[in-house]
C-alpha positions in Angstrom: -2.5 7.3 -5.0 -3.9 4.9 -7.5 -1.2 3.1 -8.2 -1.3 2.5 -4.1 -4.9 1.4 -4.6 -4.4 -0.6 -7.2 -1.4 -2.8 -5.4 -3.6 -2.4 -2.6 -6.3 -4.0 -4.9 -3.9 -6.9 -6.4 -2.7 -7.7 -3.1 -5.8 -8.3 -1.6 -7.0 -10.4 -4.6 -4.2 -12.6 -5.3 -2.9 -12.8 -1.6 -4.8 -16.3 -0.5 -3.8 -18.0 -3.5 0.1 -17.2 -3.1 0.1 -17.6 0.4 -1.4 -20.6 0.3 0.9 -21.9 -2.8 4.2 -23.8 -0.8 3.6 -23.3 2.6 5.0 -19.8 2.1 7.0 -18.8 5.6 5.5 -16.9 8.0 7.8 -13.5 7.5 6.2 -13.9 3.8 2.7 -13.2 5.2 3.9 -10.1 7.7 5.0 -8.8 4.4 2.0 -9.3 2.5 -0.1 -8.2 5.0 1.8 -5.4 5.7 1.9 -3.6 2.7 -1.7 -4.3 2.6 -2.0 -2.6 5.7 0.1 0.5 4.3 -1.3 0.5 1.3 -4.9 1.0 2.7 -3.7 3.0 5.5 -2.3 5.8 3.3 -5.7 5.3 0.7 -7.4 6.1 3.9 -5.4 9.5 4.6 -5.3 10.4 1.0 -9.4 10.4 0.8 -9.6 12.2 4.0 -6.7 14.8 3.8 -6.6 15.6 -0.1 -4.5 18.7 0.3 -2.1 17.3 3.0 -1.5 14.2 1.0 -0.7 15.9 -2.4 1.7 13.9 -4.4 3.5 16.8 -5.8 3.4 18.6 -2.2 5.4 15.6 -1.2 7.6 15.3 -3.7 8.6 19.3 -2.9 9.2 18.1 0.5 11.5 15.4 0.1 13.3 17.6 -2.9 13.2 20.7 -0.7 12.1 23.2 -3.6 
């Protein structure tokens, strides 16, 4: 969850200056912003549903252990 936060953190503080830089394209900024949006979406969830959200609850899931 932090690394989340933190990408969440450098997106968010870096994103006007690189999308500014070039004339980036407009897919590059549904990109940004969408990660963004993920990103805080899922810090969001994690804060509010601690046990649901477990990392290594998840990572059973997907491994089926």
């Amino acid at each position: 969850m932090a690394v989340i936060f933190v990408l969440f953190l450098l997106i968010f503080l870096f994103e006007h200056a690189y999308l500014k830089s070039n004339k980036r394209k407009p897919r590059t900024h549904l990109i940004v912003y969408g990660v963004m949006l993920l990103s805080l979406i899922y810090n969001l969830a994690a804060a509010w549903l601690p046990k649901q959200l477990n990392p290594n609850l998840i990572i059973e899931a997907v491994l089926q252990k």
